[in-house]
Short mmCIF file of the C-alpha atoms (twelve columns), coordinates in Angstrom:
data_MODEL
# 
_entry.id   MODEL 
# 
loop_
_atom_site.group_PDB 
_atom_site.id 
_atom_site.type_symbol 
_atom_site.label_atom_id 
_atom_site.label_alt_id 
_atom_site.label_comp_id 
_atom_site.label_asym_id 
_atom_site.label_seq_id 
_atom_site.Cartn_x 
_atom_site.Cartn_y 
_atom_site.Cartn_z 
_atom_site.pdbx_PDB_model_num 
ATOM 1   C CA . UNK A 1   94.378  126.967 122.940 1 
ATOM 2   C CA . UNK A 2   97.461  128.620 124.038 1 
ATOM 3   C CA . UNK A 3   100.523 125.388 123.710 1 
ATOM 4   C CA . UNK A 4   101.604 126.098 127.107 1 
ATOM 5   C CA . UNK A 5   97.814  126.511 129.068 1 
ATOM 6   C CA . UNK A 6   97.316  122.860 127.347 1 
ATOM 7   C CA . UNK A 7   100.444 121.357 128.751 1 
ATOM 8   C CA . UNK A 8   99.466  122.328 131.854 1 
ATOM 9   C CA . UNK A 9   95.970  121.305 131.992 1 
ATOM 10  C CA . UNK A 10  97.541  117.645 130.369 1 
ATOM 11  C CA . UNK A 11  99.940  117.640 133.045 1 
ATOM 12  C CA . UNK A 12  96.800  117.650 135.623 1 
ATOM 13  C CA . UNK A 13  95.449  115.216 133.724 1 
ATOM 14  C CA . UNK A 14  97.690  112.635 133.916 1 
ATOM 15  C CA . UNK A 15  98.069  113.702 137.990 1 
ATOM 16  C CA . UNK A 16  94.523  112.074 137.695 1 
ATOM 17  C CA . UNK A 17  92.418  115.391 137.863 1 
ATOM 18  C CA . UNK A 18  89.751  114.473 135.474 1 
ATOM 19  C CA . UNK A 19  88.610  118.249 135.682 1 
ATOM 20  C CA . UNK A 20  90.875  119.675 133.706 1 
ATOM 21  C CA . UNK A 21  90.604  117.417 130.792 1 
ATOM 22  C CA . UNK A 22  87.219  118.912 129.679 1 
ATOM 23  C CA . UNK A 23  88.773  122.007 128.471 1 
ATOM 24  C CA . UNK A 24  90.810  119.793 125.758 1 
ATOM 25  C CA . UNK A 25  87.463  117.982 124.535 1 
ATOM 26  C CA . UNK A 26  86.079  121.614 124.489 1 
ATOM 27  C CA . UNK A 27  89.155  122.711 122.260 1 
ATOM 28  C CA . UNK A 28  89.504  119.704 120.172 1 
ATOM 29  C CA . UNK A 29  85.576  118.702 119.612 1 
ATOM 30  C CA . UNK A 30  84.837  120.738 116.572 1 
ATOM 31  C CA . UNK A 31  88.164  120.117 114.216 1 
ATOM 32  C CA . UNK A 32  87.230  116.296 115.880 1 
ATOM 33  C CA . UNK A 33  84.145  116.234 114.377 1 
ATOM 34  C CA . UNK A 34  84.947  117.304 110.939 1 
ATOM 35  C CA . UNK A 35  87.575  114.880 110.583 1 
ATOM 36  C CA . UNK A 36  85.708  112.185 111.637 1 
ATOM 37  C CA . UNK A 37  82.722  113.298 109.722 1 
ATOM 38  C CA . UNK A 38  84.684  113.049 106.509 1 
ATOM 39  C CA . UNK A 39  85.957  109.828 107.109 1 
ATOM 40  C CA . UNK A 40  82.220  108.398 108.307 1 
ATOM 41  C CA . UNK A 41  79.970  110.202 106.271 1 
ATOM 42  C CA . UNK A 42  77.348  110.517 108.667 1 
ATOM 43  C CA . UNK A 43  77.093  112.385 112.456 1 
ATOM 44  C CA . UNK A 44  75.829  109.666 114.165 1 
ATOM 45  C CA . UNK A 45  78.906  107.246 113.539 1 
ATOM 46  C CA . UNK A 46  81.002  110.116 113.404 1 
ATOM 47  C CA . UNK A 47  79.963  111.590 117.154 1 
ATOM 48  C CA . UNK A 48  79.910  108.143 118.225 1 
ATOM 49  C CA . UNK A 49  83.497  107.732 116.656 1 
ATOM 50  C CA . UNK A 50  84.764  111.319 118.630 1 
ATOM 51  C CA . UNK A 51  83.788  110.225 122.013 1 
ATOM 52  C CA . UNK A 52  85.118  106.917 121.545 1 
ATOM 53  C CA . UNK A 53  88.288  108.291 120.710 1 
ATOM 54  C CA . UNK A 54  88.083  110.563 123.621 1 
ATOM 55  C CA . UNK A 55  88.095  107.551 126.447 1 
ATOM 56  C CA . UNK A 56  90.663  105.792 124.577 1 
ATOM 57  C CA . UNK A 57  92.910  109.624 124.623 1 
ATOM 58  C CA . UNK A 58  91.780  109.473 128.139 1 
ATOM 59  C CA . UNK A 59  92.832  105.951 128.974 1 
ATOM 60  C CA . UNK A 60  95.747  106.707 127.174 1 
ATOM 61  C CA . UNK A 61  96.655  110.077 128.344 1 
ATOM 62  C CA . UNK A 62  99.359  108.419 130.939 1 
ATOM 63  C CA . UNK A 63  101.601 107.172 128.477 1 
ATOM 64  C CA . UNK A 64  101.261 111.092 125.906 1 
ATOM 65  C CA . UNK A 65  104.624 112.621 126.309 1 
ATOM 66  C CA . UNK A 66  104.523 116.379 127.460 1 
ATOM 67  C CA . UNK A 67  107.185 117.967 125.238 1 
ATOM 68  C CA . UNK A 68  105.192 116.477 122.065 1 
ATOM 69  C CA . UNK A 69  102.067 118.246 119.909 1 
ATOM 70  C CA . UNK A 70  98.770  116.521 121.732 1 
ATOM 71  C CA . UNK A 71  96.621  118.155 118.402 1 
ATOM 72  C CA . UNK A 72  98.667  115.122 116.034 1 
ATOM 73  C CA . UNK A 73  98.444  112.336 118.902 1 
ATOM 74  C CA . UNK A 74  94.569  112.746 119.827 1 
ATOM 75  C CA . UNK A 75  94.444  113.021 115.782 1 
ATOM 76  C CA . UNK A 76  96.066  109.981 115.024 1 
ATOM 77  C CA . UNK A 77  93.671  107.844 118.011 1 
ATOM 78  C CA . UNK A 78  90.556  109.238 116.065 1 
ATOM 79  C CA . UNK A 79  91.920  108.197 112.875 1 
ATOM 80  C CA . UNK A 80  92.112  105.176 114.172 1 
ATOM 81  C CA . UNK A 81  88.596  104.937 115.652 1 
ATOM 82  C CA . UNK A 82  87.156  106.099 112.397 1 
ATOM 83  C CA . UNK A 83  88.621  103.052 110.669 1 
ATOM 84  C CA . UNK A 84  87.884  100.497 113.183 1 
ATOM 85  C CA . UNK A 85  84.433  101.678 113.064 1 
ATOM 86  C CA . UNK A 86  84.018  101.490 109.449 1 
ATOM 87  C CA . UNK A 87  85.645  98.092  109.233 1 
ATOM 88  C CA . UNK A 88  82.958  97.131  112.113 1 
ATOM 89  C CA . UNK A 89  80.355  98.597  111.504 1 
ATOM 90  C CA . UNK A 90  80.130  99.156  107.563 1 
ATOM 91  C CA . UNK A 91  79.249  102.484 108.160 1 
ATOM 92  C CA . UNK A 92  78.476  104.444 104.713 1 
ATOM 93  C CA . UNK A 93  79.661  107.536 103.718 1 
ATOM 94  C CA . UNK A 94  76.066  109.717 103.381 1 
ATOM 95  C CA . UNK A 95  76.405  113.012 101.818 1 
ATOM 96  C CA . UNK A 96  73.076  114.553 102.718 1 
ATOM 97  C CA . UNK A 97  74.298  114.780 106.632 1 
ATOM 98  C CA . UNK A 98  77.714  116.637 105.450 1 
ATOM 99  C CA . UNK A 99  76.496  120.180 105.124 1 
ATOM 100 C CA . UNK A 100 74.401  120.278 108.233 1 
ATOM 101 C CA . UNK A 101 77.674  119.181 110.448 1 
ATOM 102 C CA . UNK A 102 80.233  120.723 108.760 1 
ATOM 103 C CA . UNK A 103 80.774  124.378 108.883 1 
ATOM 104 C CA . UNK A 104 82.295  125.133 105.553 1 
ATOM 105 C CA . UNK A 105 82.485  129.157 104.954 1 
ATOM 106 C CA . UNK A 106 78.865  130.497 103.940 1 
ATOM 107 C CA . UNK A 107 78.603  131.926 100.879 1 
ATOM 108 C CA . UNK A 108 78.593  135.788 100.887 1 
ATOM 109 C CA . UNK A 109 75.458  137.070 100.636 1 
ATOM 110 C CA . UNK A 110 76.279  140.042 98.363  1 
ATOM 111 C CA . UNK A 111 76.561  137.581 95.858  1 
ATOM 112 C CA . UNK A 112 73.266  136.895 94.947  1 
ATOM 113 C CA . UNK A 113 71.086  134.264 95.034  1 
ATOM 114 C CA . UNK A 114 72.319  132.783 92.135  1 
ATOM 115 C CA . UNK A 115 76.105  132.335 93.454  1 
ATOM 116 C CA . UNK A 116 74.927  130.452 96.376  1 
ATOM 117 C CA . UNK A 117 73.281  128.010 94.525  1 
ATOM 118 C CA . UNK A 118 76.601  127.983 92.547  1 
ATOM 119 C CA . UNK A 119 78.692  127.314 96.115  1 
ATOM 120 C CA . UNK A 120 75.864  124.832 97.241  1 
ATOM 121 C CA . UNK A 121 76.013  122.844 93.450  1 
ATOM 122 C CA . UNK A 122 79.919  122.756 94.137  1 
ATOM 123 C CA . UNK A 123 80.333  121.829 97.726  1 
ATOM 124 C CA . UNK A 124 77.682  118.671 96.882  1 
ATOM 125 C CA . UNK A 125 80.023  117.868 93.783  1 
ATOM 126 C CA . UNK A 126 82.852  117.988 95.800  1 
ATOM 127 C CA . UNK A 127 81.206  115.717 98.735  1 
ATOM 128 C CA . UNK A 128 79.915  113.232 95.727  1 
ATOM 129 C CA . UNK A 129 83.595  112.930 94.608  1 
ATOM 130 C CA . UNK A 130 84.790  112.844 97.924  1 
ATOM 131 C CA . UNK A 131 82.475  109.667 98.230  1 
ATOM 132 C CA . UNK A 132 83.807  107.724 95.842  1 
ATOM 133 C CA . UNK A 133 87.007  107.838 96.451  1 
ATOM 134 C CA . UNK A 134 88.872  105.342 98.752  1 
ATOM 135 C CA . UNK A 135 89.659  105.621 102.570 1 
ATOM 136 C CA . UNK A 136 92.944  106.179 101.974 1 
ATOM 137 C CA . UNK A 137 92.596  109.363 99.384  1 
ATOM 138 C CA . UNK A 138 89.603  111.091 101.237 1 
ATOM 139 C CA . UNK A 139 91.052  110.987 104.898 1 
ATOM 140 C CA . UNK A 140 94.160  113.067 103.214 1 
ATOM 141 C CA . UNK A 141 91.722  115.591 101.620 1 
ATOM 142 C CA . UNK A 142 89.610  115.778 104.550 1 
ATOM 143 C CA . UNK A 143 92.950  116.500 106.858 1 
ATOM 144 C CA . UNK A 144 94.810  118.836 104.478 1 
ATOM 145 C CA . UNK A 145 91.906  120.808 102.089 1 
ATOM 146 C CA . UNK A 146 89.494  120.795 104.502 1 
ATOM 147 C CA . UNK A 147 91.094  121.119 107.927 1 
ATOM 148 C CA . UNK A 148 94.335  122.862 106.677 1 
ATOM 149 C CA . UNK A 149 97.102  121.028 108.421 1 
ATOM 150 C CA . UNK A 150 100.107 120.766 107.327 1 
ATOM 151 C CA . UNK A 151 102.025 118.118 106.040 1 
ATOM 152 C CA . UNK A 152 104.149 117.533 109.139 1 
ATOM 153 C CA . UNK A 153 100.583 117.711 111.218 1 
ATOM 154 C CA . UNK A 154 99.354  115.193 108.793 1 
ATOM 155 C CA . UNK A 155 102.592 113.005 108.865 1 
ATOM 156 C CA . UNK A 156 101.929 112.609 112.680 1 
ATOM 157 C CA . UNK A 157 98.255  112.345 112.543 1 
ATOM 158 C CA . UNK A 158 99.084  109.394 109.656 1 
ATOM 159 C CA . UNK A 159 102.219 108.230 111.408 1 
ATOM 160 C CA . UNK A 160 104.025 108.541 108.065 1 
ATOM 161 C CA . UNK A 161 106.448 110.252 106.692 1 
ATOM 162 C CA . UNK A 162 106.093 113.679 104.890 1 
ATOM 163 C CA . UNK A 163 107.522 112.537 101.468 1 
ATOM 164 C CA . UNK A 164 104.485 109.761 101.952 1 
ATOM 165 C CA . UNK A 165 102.144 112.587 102.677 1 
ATOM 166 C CA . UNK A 166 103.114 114.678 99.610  1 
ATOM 167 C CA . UNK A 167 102.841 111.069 97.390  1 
ATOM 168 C CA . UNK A 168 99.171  110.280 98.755  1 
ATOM 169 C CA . UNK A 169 97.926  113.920 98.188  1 
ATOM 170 C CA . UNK A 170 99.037  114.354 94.350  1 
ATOM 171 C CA . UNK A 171 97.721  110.915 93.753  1 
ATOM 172 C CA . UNK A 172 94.381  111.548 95.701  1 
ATOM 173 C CA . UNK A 173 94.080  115.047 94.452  1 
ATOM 174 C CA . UNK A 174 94.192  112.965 90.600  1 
ATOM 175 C CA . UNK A 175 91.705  110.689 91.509  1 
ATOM 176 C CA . UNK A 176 89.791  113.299 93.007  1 
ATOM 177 C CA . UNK A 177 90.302  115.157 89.585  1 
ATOM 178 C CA . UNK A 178 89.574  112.175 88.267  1 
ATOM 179 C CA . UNK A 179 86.140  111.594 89.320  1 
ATOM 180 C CA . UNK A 180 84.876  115.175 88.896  1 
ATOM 181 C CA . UNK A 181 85.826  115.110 85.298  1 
ATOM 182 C CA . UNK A 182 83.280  112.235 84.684  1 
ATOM 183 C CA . UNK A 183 81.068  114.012 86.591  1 
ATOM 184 C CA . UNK A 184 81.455  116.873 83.640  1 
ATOM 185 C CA . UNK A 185 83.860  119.235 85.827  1 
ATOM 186 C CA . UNK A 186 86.372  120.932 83.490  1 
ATOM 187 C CA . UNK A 187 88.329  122.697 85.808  1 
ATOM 188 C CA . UNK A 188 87.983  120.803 89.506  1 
# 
């Protein structure tokens, strides 16, 4: 969504128009649910986590100022959700729901049969490692490998600062390394 088209339909949102907030759940919903599926590990407990975190951007939306990114701020409420949930909830990071929800880039199918099962082999090795890691190391993988923000995006989404960011994702990338070396991965 275009920056300015989304600080205008914000700006009607916090007039109270409730209309024109649909179009940001629309535009935010999918990159939403893949965050919050890597951090819950399941879709249930992550779709439950999204909509939460869509009231409370609602409830909130009075207080958002204009002139700032909403993509970091609604980012940063989610994260937030996601860990209140799993500190409430227990909920368990399941790896066979990961591949239905997220939408990872199919395999070319010039390849050959034997290359996808190659692709499929590695994304579940990744997901395993993923898995054992701690809150902490996976959110920043999920946020940076897999959704491709940057690290001032992440810094806001976090609410840390970028020399933090860089710090968390060398030593998560390690202990990602880490754990698919004892899974007998030479070269993760």
């Amino acid at each position: 969504m275009r920056p300015d088209l989304e600080r205008e339909l914000l700006r009607k949102c916090q007039a109270g128009d409730a209309r024109f907030f649909e179009p940001i759940v629309r535009a935010y919903e999918r990159p939403g649910m893949r965050i919050a599926l890597g951090m819950m590990g399941n879709p249930d407990d992550a779709g439950d986590a999204l909509q939460d975190a869509f009231v409370k951007t609602w409830k909130a939306l009075g207080r958002f100022k204009l002139e700032r990114p909403f993509g970091p701020w609604f980012f940063q409420i989610l994260r937030n959700q996601c860990r209140d949930a799993l500190r409430s909830r227990q909920a368990r990071f399941r790896l066979e729901a990961l591949d239905e929800w997220l939408e990872m880039r199919p395999a070319d199918p010039e390849q050959g049969p034997e290359r996808v099962r190659e692709r499929k082999a590695a994304k579940e090795l990744l997901w395993k490692g993923l898995a054992q890691l701690n809150e902490d190391h996976r959110e920043i993988l999920v946020l940076k490998e897999i959704e491709g923000f940057r690290y001032g995006e992440i810094a806001r989404i976090l609410d840390i600062p970028e020399g933090t960011v860089a710090s968390r994702l060398f030593h998560a990338r390690r202990a990602l390394a880490d754990v698919l070396r004892g899974a007998g991965v030479t070269h993760p």
